[in-house]
C-alpha positions in Angstrom: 16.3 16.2 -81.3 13.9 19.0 -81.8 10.5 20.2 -81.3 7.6 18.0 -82.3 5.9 19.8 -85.5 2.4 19.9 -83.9 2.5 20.1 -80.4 5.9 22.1 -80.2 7.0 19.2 -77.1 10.6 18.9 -77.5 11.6 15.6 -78.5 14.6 13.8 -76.6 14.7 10.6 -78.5 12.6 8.7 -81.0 10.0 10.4 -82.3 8.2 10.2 -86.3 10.3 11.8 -89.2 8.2 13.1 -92.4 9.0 15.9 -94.9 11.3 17.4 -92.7 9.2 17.3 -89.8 9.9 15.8 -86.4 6.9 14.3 -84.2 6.7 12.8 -81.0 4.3 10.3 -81.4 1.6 8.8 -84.0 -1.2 11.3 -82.6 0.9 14.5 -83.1 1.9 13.2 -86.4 -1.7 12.5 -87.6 -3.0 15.7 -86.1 0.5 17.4 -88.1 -1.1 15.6 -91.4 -4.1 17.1 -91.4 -3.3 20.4 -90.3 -0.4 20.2 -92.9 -3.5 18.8 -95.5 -6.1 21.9 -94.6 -3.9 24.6 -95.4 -4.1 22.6 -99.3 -8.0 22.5 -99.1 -9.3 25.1 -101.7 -10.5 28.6 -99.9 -14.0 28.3 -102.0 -14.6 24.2 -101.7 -13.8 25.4 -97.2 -16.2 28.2 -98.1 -19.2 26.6 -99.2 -18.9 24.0 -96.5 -19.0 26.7 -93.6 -21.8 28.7 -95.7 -24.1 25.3 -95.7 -23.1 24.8 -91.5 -23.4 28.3 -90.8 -26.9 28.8 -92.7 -28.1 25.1 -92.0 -30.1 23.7 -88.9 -28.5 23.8 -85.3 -27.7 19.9 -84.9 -28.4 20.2 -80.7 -32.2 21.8 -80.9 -32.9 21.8 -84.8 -33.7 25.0 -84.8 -32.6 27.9 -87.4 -29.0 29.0 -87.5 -26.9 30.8 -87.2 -24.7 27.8 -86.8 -21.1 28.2 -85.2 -18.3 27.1 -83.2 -18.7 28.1 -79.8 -16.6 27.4 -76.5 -17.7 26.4 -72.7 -14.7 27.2 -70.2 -14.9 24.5 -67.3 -13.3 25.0 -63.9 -13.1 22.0 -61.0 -11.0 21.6 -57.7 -10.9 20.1 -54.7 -8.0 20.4 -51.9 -4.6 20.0 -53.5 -6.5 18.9 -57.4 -8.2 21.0 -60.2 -8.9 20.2 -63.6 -9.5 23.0 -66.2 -11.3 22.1 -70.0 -12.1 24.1 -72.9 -15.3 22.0 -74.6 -16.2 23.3 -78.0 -19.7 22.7 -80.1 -21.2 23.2 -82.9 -24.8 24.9 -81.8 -27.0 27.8 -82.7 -26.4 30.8 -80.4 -28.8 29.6 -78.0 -28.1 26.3 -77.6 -24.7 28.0 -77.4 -25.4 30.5 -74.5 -27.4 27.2 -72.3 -24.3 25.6 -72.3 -22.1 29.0 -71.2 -24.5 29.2 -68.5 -24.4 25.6 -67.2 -20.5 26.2 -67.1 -21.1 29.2 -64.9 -23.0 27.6 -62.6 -20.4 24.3 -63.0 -17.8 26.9 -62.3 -19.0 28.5 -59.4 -19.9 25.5 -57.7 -17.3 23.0 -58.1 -14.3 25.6 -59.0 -13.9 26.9 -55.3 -12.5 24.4 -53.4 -8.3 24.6 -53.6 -6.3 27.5 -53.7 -6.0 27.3 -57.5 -10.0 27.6 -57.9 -10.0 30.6 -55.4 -7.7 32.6 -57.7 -9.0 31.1 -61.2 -12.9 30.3 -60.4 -13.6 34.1 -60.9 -11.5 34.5 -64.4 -13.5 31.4 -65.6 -17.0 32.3 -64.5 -16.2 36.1 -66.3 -14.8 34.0 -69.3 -17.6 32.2 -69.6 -20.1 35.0 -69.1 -17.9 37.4 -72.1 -18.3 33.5 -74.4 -22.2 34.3 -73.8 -22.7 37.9 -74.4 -20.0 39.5 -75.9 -18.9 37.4 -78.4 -19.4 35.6 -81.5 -19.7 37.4 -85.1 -23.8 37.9 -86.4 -21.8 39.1 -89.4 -20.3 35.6 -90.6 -19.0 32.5 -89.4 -15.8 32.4 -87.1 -12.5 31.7 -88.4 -12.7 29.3 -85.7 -15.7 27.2 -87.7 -13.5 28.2 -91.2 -10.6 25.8 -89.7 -12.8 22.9 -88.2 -14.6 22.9 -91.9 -10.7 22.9 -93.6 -9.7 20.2 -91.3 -12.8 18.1 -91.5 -12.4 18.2 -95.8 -8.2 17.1 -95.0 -9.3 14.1 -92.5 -12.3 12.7 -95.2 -9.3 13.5 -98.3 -7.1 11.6 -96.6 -9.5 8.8 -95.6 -10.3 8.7 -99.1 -6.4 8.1 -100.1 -6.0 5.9 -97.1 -8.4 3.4 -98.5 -7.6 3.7 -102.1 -3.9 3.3 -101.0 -5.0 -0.3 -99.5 -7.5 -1.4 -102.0 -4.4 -0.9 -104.5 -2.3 -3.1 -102.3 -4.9 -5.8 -101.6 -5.7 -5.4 -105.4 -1.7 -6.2 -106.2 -1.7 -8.8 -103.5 -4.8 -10.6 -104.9 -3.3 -10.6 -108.3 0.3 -11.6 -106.8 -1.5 -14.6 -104.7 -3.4 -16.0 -107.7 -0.6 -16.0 -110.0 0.6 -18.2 -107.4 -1.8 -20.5 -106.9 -2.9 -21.4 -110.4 -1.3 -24.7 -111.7 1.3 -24.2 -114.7 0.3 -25.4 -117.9 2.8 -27.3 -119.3 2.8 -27.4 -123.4 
C-alpha cells in the first residue's frame, strides 16, 4: 500500500514496484519512467532543443516564432454534466491567442448550462482571456516548453534502449535457435 509514484492515487492492492517506487498501473509507471529519465537529460543537450523550438518555425501557420507551450482552458455543461480540459500546443503567439479566443467563445457558449458552468463559466472565460494577454515570457521560452523538450529527449532515450534491449535478445535467441538446429558433426 502507498501512493502511486506519478499520479500520487493511493494504491489498495497490486500495483507496479520499481526502484522503490510504487505505481498503480502500466501508464503511471511509464509516465514515472520518463519523468524519472528527464530529470537525467543534460541541462545544455534540453537547452539547445528548446532554443531550436523556441527560435524555429510555428508548426500550425509556419510562420516566425517565437515558438512555445501555450494552454486553451475548455469549459462544457449541460443539466446535471460538465466536462472541464486543459489542451496544450505548441504554436507561435498568434496561432496561440486564435485558439484562447475560440475557447472563450467555446466557454461562453456551451459552459452555461448546469449549476457548475454558472459558477465556473466566468473563471474559465477570465482564464482564458489572462492565457491571451497577460501571459507568456517574450524574454525566453517557458519552463513549461523546458520540461516537454526534457521529457521528449527521455521517451526517444528510452525508445532507443527499448529497441536495442530486444535486438540483443532476438540477436541471443537467433544465435540460441541456430545452435539448435544445425546437425552435429560426428568425427
Amino acid at each position: 500500500m502507498g501512493n502511486c509514484g506519478y499520479c500520487k492515487t493511493f494504491v489498495i492492492a497490486g500495483g507496479i514496484r520499481e526502484n522503490g517506487q510504487l505505481y498503480c498501473n502500466r501508464d503511471c509507471h511509464y509516465y514515472g519512467q520518463v519523468k524519472e529519465n528527464a530529470r537525467k537529460v543534460p541541462e545544455e543537450m534540453v537547452e539547445t532543443e528548446v532554443r531550436a523550438i523556441f527560435d524555429g518555425e510555428c508548426p500550425n501557420c509556419g510562420g516566425p516564432g517565437p515558438v512555445d507551450l501555450f494552454n486553451a482552458h475548455y469549459l462544457w455543461s449541460a443539466l446535471f454534466l460538465s466536462s472541464h480540459s486543459t489542451k496544450q500546443a505548441l504554436s507561435c503567439r498568434t496561432c496561440a491567442r486564435r485558439r484562447q479566443y475560440m475557447a472563450v467563445v467555446s466557454c461562453a457558449t456551451l459552459g452555461w448550462w448546469s449549476l457548475h458552468g454558472l459558477i465556473f463559466t466566468p473563471a474559465y472565460v477570465v482564464y482564458n482571456l489572462y492565457e491571451a494577454f497577460g501571459k507568456g515570457s517574450p524574454n525566453g521560452p517557458s519552463p513549461a516548453l523546458r520540461k516537454l523538450v526534457s521529457q521528449q529527449i527521455a521517451v526517444h532515450v528510452m525508445k532507443k534502449l527499448e529497441m536495442d534491449r530486444k535486438g540483443n535478445e532476438s540477436i541471443c535467441k537467433g544465435g540460441v535457435e541456430a545452435s539448435a538446429e544445425r546437425p552435429h558433426e560426428e568425427l
